[in-house]
C-alpha positions in Angstrom: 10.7 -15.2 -39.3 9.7 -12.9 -36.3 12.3 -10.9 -34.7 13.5 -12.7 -31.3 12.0 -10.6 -28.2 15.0 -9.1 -26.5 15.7 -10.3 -22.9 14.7 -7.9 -20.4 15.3 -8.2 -16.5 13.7 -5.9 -14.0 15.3 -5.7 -10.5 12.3 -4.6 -8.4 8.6 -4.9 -8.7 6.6 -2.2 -10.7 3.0 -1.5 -10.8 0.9 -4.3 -12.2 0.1 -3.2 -15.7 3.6 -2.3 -16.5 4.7 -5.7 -15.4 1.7 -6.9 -18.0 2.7 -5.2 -20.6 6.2 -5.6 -20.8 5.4 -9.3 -21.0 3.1 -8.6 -23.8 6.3 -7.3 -25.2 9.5 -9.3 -24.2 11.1 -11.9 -22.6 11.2 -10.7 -19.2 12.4 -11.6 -16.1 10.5 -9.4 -13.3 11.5 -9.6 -9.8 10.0 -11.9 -7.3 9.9 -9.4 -4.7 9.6 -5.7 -4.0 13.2 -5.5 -2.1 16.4 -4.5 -3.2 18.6 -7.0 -5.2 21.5 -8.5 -3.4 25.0 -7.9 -4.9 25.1 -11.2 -6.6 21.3 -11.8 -7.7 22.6 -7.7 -9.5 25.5 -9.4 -10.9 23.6 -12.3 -12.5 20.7 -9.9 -13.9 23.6 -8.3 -15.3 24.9 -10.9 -17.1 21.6 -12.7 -17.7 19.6 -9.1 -19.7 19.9 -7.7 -23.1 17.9 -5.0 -21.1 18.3 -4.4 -17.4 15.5 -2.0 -15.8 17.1 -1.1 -12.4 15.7 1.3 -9.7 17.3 3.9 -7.7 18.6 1.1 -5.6 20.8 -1.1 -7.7 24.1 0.4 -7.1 25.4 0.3 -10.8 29.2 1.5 -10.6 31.9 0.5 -13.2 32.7 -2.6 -10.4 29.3 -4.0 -10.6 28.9 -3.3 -14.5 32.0 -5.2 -14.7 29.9 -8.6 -14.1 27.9 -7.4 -17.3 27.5 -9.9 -20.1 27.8 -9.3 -24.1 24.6 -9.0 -23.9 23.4 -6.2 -22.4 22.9 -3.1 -24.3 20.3 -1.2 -22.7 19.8 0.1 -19.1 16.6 1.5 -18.8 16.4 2.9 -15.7 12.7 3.3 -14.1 13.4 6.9 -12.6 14.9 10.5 -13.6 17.6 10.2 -11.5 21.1 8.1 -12.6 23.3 8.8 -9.9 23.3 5.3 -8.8 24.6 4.2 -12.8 27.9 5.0 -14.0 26.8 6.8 -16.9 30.4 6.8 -18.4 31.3 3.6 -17.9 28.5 1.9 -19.6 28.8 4.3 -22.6 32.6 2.8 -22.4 31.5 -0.8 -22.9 28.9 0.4 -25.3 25.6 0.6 -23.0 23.5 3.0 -23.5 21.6 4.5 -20.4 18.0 5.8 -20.6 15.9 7.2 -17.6 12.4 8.8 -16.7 12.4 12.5 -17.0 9.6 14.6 -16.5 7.2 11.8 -15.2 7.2 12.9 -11.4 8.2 16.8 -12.0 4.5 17.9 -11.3 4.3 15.2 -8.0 7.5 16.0 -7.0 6.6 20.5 -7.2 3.5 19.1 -4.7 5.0 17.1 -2.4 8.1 20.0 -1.9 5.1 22.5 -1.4 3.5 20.1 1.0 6.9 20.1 2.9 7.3 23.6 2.8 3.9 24.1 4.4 4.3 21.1 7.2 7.7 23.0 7.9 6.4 27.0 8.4 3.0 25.6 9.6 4.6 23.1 12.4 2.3 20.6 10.9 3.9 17.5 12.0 4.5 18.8 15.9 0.9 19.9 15.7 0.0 16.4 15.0 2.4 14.7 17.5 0.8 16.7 19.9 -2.9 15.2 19.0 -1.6 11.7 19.2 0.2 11.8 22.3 -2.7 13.7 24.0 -0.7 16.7 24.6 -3.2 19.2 23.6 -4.4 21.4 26.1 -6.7 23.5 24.0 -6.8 26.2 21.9 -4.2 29.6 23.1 -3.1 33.0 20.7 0.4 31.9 21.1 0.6 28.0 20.4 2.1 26.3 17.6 2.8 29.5 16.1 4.4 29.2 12.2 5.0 31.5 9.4 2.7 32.4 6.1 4.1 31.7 2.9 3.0 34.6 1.4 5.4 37.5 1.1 8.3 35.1 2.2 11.3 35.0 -0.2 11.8 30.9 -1.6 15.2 30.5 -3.0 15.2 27.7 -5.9 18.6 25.2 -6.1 18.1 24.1 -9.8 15.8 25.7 -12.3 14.8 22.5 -13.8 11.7 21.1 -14.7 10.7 20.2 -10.9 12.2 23.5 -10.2 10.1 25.9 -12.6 7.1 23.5 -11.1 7.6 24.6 -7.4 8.1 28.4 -8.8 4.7 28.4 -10.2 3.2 26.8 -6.7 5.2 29.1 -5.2 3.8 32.2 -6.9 0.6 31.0 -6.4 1.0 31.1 -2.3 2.7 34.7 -2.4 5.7 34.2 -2.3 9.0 35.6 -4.2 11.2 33.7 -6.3 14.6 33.6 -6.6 16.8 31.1 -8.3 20.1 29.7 -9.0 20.9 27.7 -11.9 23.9 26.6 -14.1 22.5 28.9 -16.8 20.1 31.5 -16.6 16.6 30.3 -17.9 15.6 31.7 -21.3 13.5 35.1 -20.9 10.4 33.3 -22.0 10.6 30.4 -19.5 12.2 33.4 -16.7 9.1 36.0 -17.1 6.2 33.9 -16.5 7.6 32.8 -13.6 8.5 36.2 -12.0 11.1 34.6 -10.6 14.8 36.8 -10.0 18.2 34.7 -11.3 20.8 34.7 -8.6 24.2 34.2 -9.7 25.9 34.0 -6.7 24.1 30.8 -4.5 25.8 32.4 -1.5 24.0 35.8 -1.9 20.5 34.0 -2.7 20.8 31.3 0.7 21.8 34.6 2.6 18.5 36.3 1.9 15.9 33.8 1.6 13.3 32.4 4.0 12.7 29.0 2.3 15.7 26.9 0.4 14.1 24.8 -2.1 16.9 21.7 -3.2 16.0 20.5 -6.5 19.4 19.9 -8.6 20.5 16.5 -9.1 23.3 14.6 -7.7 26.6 14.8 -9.4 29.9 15.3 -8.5 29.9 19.1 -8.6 26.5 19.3 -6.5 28.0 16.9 -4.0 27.8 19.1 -0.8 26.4 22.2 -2.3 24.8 22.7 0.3 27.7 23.1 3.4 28.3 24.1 6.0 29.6 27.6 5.0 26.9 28.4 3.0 24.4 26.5 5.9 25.4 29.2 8.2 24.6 32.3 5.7 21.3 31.5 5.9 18.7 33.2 8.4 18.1 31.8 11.8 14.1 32.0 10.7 15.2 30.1 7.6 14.1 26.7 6.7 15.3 23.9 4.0 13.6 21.8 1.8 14.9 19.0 0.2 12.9 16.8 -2.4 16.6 16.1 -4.6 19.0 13.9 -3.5 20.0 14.0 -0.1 23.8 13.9 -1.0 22.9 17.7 -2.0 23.3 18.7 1.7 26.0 18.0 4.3 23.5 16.1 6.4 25.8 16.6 9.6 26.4 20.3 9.5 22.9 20.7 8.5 21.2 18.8 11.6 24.3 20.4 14.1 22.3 24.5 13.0 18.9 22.9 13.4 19.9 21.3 17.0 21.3 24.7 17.9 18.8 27.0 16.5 20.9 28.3 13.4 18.2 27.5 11.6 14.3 27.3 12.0 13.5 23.7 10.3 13.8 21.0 7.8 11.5 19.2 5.5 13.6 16.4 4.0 12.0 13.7 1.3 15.5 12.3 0.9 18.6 11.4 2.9 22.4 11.6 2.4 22.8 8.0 3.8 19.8 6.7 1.6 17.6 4.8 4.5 19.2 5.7 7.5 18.7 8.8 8.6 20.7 10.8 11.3 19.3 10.0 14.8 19.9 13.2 16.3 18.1 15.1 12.5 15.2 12.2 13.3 14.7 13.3 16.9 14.5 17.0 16.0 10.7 18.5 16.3 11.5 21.1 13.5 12.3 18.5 10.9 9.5 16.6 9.1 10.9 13.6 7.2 9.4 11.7 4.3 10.5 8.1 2.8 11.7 9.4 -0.5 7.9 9.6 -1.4 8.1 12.4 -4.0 6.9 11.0 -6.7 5.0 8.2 -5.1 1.6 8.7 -7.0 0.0 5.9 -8.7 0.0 8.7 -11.6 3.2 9.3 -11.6 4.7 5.4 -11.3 2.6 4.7 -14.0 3.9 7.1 -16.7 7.4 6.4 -15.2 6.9 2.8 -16.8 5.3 4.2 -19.8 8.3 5.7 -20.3 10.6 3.0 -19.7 8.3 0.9 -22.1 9.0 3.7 -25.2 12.8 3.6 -24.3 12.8 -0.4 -24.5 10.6 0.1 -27.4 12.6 2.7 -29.8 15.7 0.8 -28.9 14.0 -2.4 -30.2 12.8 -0.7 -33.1 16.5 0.4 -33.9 16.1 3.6 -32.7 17.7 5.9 -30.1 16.0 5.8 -27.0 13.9 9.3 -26.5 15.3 9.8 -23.1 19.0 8.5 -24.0 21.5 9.8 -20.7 25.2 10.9 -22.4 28.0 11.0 -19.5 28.2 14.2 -18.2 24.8 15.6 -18.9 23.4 15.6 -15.5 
């Protein structure tokens, strides 16, 4: 007799030959539409999946995982971050948690280099300009930015994305420096010529560029503060492709406003959709809808990977890309 197919339920819409596949595979529920499930319509996937395949939008605390039936064993989230899961407290009821990693780090490295560039090259006021038909030709001192090359980029989080936007970095001009839980291994260190900064203080105090790429956890809440915000160089600018709960958003758009600090590019957002409206109104911030890894490439191999996860566990395996509390 042929093994039942476990239950699956997907929260939000994935590209189109995911979707196809994982009906190939299981009995899945996908989502009807691309928006964000409703408190309740999260409560009854809960209850409803052996599987559930949540997105970085399905606010999965111990509350909501309380509505969770004796089902559900797997969460397989589609995406490297797990932020938005309590980690802990499905291990606790004897969920295990799976996630991404490695899918976007590559589109991710790009887009944080393309940020880096629209900030030092005035890219996006450059363009406002155009479109408003503001241009008035062509002068030696207009929209004047800053090369990369020979600038010093300080790296929050020697990761995988992180070691990616070292080598793009490298390969602009510029000097590395990092700062990381651990210092990387000599042979991940010396091909990237990168220098290990042990104090983060010391490292925002000298660098031109602050690249963010940690994850969000309880100890990186706010690494970047206000303090630390104002050691930084008035020609200085920040980059953020993380998680915006990284930064304190507020003390962060009070030094741009007052010209503590030179720019901003931000991909993500302490408040998630809404950001600031005096950061938003600020000509030396370009911001980006959380569109890091936003590359058909890149969604793709992020549901490849959900599909092993679902796959090994089914098999009777541990997932490949399991998440144990307190790992992140």
């Amino acid at each position: 007799m042929a093994k039942p197919r476990p239950r699956v339920v997907v929260t939000r819409r994935l590209p189109a030959p995911v979707e196809a596949r994982m009906e190939e595979l299981f009995d899945v529920a996908l989502a009807p539409s691309d928006a964000p499930m409703d408190p309740d319509a999260l409560a009854a996937a809960l209850r409803d999946a052996e599987v559930l395949v949540p997105t970085l939008d399905d606010r999965l605390d111990a509350e909501a995982l309380g509505h969770a039936g004796d089902g559900l064993r797997l969460i397989a989230n589609y995406g490297a971050g797990v932020d938005h899961i309590d980690v802990g407290a499905a291990h606790a009821r004897g969920v295990l948690v799976s996630n991404t990693p490695g899918a976007a780090t590559e589109d991710t490295a790009d887009m944080t280099l393309a940020l880096m560039l629209a900030t030092l090259r005035r890219v996006a006021e450059g363009a406002a300009a155009m479109r408003a038909g503001e241009w008035a030709g062509w002068a030696p001192e207009a929209m004047l930015g800053r090369r990369l090359r020979g600038l010093k980029l300080g790296v929050l989080g020697m990761g995988r994305i992180g070691q990616a936007v070292a080598r793009r970095a490298r390969a602009f001009g510029m000097e590395v420096h990092y700062h990381n839980r651990r210092r990387l291994h000599p042979g991940l260190e010396a091909p990237l010529r990168a220098t290990f900064q042990e104090s983060l203080d010391r490292m925002m105090a000298t660098v031109d560029v602050l690249s963010v790429n940690c994850p969000h956890t309880p100890a990186t809440f706010h690494l970047v503060n206000a303090r630390r915000l104002a050691l930084m160089r008035p020609e200085a600018v920040v980059v953020n492709t993380s998680r915006g709960e990284v930064i304190d958003e507020n003390a962060l758009t009070r030094m741009l406003r007052s010209g503590d600090l030179a720019g901003a590019g931000l991909d993500v957002l302490e408040r998630g959709h809404g950001p600031n409206p005096r950061l938003r109104a600020l000509p030396n911030v370009v911001l980006t809808p959380h569109m890091a890894s936003a590359t058909r490439e890149a969604r793709l191999e992020m549901g490849e990977r959900v599909l092993l996860n679902v796959r090994t566990w089914v098999d009777g395996h541990r997932p490949p890309d399991l998440v144990l509390p307190g790992t992140l």
